[in-house]
VOMITI-291951 format. One record per residue (C-alpha): residue in one letter; chain; x, y, z. Coordinates in Angstrom, 3 decimals, padded with zeros to 6 digits. Layout:
['A', 'A', [X, Y, Z]]
...
end
This chain:
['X', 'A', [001.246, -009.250, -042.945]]
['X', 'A', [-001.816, -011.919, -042.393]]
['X', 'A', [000.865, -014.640, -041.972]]
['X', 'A', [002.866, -012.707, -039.465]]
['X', 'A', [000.029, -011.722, -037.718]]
['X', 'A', [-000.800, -016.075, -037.777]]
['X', 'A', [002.019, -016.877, -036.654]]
['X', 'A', [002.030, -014.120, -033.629]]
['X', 'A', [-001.508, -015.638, -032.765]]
['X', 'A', [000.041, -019.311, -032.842]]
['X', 'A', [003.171, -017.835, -030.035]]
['X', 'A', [000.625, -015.908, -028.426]]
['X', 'A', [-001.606, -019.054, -027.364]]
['X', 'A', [000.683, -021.360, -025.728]]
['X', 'A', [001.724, -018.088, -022.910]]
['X', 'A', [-001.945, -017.527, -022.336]]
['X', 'A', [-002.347, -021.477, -021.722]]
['X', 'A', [000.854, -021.544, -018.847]]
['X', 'A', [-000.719, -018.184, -017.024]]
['X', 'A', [-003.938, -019.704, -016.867]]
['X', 'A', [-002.959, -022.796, -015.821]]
['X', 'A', [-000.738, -021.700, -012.979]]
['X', 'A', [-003.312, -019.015, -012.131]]
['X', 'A', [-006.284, -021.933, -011.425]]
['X', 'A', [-004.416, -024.479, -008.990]]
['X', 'A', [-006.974, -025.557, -007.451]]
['X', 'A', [-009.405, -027.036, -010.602]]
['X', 'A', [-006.010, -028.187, -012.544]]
['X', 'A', [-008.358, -031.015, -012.971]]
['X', 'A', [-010.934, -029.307, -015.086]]
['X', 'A', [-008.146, -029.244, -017.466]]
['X', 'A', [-007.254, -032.865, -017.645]]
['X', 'A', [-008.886, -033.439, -021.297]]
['X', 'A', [-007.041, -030.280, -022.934]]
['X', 'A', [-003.798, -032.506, -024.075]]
['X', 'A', [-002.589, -032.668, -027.158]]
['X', 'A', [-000.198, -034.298, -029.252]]
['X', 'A', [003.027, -031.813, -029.803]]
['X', 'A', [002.735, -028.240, -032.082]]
['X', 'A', [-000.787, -028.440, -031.712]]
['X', 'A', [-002.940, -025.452, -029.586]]
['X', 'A', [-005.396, -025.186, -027.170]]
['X', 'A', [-008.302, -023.260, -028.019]]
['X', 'A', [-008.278, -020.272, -025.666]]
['X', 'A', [-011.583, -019.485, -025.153]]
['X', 'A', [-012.155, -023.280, -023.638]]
['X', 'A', [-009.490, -022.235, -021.250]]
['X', 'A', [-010.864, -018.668, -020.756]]
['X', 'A', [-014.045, -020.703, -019.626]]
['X', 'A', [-012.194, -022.530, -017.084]]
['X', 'A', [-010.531, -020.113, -015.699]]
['X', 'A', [-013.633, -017.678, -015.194]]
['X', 'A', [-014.531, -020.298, -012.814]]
['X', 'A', [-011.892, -018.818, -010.077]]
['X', 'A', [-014.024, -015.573, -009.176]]
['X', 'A', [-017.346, -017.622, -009.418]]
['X', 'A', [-015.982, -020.441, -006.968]]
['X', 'A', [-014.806, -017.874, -004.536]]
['X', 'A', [-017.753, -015.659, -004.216]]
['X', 'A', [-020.213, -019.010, -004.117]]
['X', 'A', [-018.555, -020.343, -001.399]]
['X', 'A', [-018.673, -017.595, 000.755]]
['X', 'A', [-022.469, -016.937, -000.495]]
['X', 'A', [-023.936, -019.910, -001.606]]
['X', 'A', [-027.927, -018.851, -001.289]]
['X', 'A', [-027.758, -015.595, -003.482]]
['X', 'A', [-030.505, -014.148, -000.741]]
['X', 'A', [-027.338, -013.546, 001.949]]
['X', 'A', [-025.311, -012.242, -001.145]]
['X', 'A', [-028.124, -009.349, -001.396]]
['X', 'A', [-028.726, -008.499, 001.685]]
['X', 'A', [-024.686, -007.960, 002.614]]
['X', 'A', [-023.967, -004.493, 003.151]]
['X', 'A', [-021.514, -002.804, 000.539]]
['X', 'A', [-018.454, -002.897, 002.745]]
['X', 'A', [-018.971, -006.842, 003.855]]
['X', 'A', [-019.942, -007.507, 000.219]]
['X', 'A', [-016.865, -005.381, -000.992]]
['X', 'A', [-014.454, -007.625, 001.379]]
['X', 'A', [-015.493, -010.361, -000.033]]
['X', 'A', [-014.947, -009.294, -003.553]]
['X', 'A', [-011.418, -008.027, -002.526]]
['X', 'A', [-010.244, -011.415, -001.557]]
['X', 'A', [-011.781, -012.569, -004.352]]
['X', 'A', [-009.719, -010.593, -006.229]]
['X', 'A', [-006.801, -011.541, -004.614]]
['X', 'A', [-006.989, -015.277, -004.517]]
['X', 'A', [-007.800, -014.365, -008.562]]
['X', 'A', [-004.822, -011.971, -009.217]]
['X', 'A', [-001.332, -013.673, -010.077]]
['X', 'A', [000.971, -010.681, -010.662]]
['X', 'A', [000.622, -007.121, -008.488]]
['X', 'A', [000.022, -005.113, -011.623]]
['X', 'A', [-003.012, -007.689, -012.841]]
['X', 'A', [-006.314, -005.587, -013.530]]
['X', 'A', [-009.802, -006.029, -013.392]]
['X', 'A', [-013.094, -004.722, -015.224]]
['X', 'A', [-016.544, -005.057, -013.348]]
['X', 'A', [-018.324, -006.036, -016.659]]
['X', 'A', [-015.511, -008.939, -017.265]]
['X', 'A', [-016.382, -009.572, -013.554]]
['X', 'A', [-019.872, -010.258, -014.360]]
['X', 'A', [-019.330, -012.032, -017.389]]
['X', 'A', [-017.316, -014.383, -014.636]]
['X', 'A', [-020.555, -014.823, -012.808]]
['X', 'A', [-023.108, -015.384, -015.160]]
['X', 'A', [-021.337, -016.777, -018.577]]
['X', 'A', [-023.069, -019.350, -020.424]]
['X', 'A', [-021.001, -022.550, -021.084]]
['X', 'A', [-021.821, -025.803, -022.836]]
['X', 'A', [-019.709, -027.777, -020.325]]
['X', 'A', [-020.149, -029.599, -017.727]]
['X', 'A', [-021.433, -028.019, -014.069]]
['X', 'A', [-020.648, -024.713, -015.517]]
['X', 'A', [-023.987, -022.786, -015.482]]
['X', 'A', [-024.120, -019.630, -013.438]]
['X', 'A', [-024.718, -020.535, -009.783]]
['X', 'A', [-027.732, -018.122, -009.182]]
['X', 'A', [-031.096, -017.663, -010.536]]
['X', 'A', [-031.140, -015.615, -013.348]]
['X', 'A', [-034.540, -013.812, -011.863]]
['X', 'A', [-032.355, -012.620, -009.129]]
['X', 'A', [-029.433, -010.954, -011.512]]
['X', 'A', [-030.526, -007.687, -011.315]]
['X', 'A', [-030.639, -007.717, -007.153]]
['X', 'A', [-026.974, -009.624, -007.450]]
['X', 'A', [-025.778, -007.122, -010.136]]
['X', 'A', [-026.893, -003.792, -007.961]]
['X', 'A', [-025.351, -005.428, -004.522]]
['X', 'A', [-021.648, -005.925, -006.514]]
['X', 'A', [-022.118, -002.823, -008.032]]
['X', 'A', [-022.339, -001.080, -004.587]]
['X', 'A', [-019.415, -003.109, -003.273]]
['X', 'A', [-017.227, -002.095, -005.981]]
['X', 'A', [-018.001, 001.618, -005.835]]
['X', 'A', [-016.944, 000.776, -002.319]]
['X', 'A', [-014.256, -000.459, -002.690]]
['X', 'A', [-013.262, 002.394, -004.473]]
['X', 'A', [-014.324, 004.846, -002.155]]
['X', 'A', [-011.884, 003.489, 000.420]]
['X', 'A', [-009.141, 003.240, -002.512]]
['X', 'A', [-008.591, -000.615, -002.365]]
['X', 'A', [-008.989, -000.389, -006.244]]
['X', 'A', [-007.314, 002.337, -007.759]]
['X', 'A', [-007.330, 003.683, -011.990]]
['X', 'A', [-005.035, 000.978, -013.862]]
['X', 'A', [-002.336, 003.292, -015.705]]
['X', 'A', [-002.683, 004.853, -019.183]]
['X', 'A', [-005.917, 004.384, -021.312]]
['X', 'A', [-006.811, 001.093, -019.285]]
['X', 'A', [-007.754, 003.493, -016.330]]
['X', 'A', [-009.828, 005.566, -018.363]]
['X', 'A', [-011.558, 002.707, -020.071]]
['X', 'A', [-012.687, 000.979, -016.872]]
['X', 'A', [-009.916, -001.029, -016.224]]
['X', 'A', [-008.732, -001.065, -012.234]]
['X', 'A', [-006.220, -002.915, -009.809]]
['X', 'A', [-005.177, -003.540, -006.385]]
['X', 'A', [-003.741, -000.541, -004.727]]
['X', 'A', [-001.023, -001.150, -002.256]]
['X', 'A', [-002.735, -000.888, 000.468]]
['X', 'A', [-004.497, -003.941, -000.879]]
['X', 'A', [-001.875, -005.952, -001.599]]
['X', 'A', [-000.951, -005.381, 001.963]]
['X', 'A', [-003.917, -007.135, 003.809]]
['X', 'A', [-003.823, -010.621, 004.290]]
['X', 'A', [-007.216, -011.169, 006.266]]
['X', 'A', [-010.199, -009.541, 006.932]]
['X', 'A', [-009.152, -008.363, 010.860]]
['X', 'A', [-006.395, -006.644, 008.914]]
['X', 'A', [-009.259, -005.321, 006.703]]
['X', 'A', [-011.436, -004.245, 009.380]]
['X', 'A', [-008.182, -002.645, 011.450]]
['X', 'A', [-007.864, -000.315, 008.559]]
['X', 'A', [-011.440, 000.541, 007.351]]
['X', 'A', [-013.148, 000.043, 010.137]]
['X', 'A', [-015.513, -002.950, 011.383]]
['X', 'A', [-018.161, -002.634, 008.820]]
['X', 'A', [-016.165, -004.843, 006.699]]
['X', 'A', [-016.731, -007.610, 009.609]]
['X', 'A', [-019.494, -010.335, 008.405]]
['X', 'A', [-022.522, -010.629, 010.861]]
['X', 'A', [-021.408, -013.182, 012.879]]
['X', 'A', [-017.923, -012.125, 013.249]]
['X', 'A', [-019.424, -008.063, 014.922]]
['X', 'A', [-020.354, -008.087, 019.072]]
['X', 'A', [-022.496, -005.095, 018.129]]
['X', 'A', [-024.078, -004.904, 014.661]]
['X', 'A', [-023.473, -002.256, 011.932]]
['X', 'A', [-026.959, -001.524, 011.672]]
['X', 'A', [-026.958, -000.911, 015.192]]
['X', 'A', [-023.891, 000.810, 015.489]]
['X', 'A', [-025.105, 003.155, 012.244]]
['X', 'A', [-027.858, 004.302, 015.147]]
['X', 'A', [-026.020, 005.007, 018.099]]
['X', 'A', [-023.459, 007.321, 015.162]]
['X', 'A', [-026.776, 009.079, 014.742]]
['X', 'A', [-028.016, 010.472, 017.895]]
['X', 'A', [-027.448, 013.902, 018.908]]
['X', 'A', [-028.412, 015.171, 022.424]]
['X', 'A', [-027.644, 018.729, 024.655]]
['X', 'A', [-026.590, 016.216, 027.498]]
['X', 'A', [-024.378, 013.523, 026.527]]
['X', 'A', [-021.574, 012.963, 023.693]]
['X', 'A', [-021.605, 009.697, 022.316]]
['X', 'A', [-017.930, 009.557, 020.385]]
['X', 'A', [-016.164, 007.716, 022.912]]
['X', 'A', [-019.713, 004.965, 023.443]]
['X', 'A', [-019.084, 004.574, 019.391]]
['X', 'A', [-015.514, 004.184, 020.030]]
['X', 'A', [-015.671, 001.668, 022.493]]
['X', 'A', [-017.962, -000.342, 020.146]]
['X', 'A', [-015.684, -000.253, 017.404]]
['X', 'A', [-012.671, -001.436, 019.152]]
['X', 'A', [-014.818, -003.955, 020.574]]
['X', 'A', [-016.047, -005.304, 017.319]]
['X', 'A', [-012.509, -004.989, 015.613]]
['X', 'A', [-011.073, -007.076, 018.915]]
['X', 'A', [-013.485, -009.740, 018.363]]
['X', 'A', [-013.002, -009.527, 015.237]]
['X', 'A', [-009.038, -010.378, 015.613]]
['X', 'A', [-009.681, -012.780, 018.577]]
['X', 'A', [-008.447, -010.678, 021.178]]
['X', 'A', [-010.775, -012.233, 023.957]]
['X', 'A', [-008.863, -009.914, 026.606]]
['X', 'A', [-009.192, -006.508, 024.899]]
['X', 'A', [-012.768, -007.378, 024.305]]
['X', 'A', [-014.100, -008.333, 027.800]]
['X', 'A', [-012.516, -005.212, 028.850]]
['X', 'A', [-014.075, -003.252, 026.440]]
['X', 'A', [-017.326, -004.262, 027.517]]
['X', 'A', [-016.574, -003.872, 031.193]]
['X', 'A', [-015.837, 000.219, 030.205]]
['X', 'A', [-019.291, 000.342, 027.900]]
['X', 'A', [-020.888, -000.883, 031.212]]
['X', 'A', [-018.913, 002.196, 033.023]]
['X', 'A', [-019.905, 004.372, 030.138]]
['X', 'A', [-023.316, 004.558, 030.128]]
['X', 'A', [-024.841, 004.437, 033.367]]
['X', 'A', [-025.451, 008.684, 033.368]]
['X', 'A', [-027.761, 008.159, 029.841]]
['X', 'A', [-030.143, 006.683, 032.469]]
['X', 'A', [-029.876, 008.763, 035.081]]
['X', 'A', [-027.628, 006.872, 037.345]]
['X', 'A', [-024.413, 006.457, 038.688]]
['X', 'A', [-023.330, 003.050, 038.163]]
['X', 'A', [-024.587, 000.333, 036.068]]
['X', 'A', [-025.431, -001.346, 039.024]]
['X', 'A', [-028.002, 000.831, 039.830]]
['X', 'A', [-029.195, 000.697, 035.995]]
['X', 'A', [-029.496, -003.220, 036.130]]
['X', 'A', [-031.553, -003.430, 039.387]]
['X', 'A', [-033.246, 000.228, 039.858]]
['X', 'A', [-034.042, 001.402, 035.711]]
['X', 'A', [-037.731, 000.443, 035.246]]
['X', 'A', [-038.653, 002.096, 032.059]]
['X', 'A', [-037.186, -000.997, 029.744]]
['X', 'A', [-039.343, -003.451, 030.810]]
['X', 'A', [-038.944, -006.979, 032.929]]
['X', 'A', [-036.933, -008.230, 030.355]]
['X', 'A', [-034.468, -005.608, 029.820]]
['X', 'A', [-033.435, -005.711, 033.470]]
['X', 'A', [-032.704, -009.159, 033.035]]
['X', 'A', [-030.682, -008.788, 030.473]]
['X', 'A', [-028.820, -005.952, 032.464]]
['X', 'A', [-028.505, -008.177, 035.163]]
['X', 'A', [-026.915, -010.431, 032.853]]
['X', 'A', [-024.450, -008.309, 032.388]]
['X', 'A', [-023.592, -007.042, 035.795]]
['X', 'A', [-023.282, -010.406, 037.447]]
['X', 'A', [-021.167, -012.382, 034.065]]
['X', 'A', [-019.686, -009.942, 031.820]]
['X', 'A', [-018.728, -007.792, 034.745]]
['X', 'A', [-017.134, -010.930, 036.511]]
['X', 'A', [-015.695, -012.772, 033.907]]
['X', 'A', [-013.754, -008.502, 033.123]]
['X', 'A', [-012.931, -008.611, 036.758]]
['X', 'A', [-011.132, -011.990, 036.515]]
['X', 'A', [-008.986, -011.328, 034.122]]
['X', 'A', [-008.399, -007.518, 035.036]]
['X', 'A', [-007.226, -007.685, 038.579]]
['X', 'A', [-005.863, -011.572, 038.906]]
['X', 'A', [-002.248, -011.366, 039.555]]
['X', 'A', [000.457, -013.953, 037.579]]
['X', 'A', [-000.165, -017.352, 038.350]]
['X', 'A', [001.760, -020.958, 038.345]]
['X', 'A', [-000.687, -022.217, 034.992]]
['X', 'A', [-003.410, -020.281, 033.208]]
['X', 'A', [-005.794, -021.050, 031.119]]
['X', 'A', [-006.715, -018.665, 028.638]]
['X', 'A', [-010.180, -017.000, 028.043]]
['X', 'A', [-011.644, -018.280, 024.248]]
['X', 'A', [-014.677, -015.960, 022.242]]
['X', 'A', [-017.336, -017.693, 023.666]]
['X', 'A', [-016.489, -016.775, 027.094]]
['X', 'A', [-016.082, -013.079, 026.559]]
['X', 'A', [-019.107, -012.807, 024.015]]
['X', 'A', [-022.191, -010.964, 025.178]]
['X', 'A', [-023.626, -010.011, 022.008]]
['X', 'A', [-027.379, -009.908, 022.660]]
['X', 'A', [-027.418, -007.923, 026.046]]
['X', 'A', [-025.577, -005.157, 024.400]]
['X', 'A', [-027.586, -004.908, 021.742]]
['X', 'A', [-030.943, -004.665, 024.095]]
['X', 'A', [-028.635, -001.967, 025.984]]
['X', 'A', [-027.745, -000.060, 023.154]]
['X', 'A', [-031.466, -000.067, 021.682]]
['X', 'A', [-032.727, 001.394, 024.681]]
['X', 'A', [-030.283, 004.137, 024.893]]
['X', 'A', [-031.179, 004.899, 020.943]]
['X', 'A', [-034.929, 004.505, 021.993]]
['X', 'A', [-034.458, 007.037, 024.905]]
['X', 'A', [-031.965, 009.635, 023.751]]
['X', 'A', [-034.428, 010.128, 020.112]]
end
């Protein structure tokens, strides 16, 4: 039985060396002093080591100061750890286990540039912010039980609906925008997560939440047209939250926000308004050029608009 069992182990080792091989493309180079002469095997815990570099490399790159890494909200974190996961996976039925995940991250090694990329201190911030993102990403069923016993041990993989995404505007078309990083949002989540919040006898605000979702997912996807438009209706939205009829009247008659919040109004009455109106009502032309993020991108006077309807309506 021992020498079956040997020789099993000895067939066993050269498979495990292809799949990992194949599966790590892009360092095939860490792997350059692993020949050897013919019948003889590669010790596969040296190549487990290599390969846990995949997961580490991804998530690094994205975050490289581990401060950002904390501070991401579960569902931008939990993005980032699916396509981690599905750079990492090489077959749809692959699985994963969150503690092998962190064993990924902060494994000791003896080789070469392969010490954990964070600060140990800051492990058990890291830790808790993955942790979140994975119970995310089972919330919104992205990871789903692996079959049998492996599902009840721990074990999870991609569901379908995972498999299916490609980017993360295809992401943030089916979850929602939350999944958008900072920079890549018009409005933030954390202000967004206010305006979901207030409740008033005078005014519904489904459709103003709307509006900034579809906004945020069409920036999101580059769709400069669908978002200038967007904000040209948010401008047509709101105007009755201040007591007024048209958001002209809010950007040169409102006094309660302040010399600098009419400004910013004014802002967007005399550009974003504008630069809508151009594209909305200009007929087919000989040449066009067409409009590119920056142009349609009025981030920071929506957000002083939007905190001064949650600063009034509380």
């Amino acid at each position: 039985m021992r020498n079956a069992r040997c020789r099993r182990d000895r067939l066993q080792r050269p498979i495990i060396f292809e799949v990992r091989l194949e599966q790590v493309e892009s360092i095939k180079g860490a792997f350059s002093g692993l020949s050897r002469k013919p019948r003889q095997f590669v010790h596969t815990r040296r190549i487990r080591q290599i390969a846990c570099k995949v997961l580490r490399q991804i998530i690094c790159k994205v975050t490289p100061d581990p401060n950002d890494l904390i501070r991401m909200e579960p569902e931008q974190l939990g993005a980032t750890l699916l396509f981690s996961l599905l750079k990492k996976r090489k077959f749809p039925s692959d699985m994963f286990l969150l503690p092998n995940l962190f064993h990924e991250l902060w494994e000791q090694s003896l080789l070469p540039n392969q010490q954990p990329p964070y600060s140990r201190g800051l492990r058990p911030a890291i830790d808790a912010a993955i942790t979140e993102a994975w119970a995310w990403l089972e919330s919104e069923r992205l990871i789903v039980p692996a079959d049998d016993a492996n599902g009840r041990n721990g074990w999870r993989r991609l569901s379908r609906q995972a498999q299916r995404v490609e980017n993360i505007a295809e992401l943030a078309k089916s979850v929602g925008p939350q999944v958008l990083p900072r920079e890549m949002a018009v409005i933030a989540e954390s202000r967004l997560a206010e305006v979901r919040q207030l409740a008033s006898t005078e005014f519904d605000f489904k459709k103003l939440v709307r509006l900034c979702e579809e906004m945020n997912t069409a920036y999101a996807q580059g769709c400069c047209f669908a978002t200038i438009m967007l904000t040209r209706a948010l401008l047509d939205h709101v105007p009755p939250v201040f007591g007024k009829n048209t958001f002209t009247e809010v950007a040169n008659n409102y006094s309660d926000g302040g010399k600098s919040f009419k400004e910013c109004m004014q802002h967007l009455e005399n550009a974003a308004r504008k630069v809508a109106d151009a594209h909305l009502h200009m007929p087919i032309r000989k040449s066009e050029t067409l409009p590119v993020p920056q142009q349609v991108y009025f981030a920071a006077q929506l957000d002083v608009l939007l905190s001064e309807i949650v600063r009034i309506t509380r």
